[in-house]
C-alpha positions, 0 to 999 in steps of 0.5 A: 229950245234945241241946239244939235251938234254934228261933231264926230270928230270932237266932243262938245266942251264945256264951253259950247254949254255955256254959250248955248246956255247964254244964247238961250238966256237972251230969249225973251221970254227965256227958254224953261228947257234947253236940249244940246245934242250931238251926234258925238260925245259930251266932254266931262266938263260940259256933264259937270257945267250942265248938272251944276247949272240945273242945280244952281235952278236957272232957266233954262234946265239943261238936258244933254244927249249924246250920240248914245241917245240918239241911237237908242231913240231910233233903234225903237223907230226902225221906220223912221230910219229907213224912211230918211235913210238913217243908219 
C-alpha cells in the first residue's frame, strides 16, 4: 500500500503516520507493507512512530521516504525525468 504526500511547505508528523497506519489496518486483508512518501521531510516524531511500530512487529511494516529518497531514485532514471518532465 502507498500513501504520497505532496507537502513542501510542511513535514509530514507523526501523526499523519499513524492515521495512514490506521487507515491501512482497516483493510481487509491488512496491507503486510506500507510505504508514505513525501515530497517533503519526515518530522522526527513521525521517524520515531514509524520505527517503533515496526518494531512492536504490527502489520503493515512501515517504510518512509523523504523528498531525499525520491531524488535519488530519479537521478538513476534520467529517462524517466525527461519523459514526465520531472526536475
Amino acid at each position: 500500500m502507498v500513501q504520497a504526500k505532496h507537502w513542501q511547505s510542511r513535514s509530514v508528523a507523526a501523526a499523519d503516520v499513524h492515521t495512514t497506519i490506521a487507515s491501512a489496518q482497516l483493510w481487509r486483508p491488512i496491507a503486510r507493507g506500507l510505504l508514505i512518501v513525501t515530497s517533503g521531510r519526515f518530522a522526527t516524531d513521525a521517524i520515531s512512530y514509524a520505527e517503533q511500530h515496526n518494531d512492536n512487529g504490527h502489520a503493515p511494516l512501515v517504510d518512509l521516504w523523504p523528498d531525499s529518497r525520491l531524488e535519488t531514485l530519479l537521478a538513476s532514471r534520467p529517462a524517466l525525468v525527461a519523459a514526465h518532465g520531472l526536475r
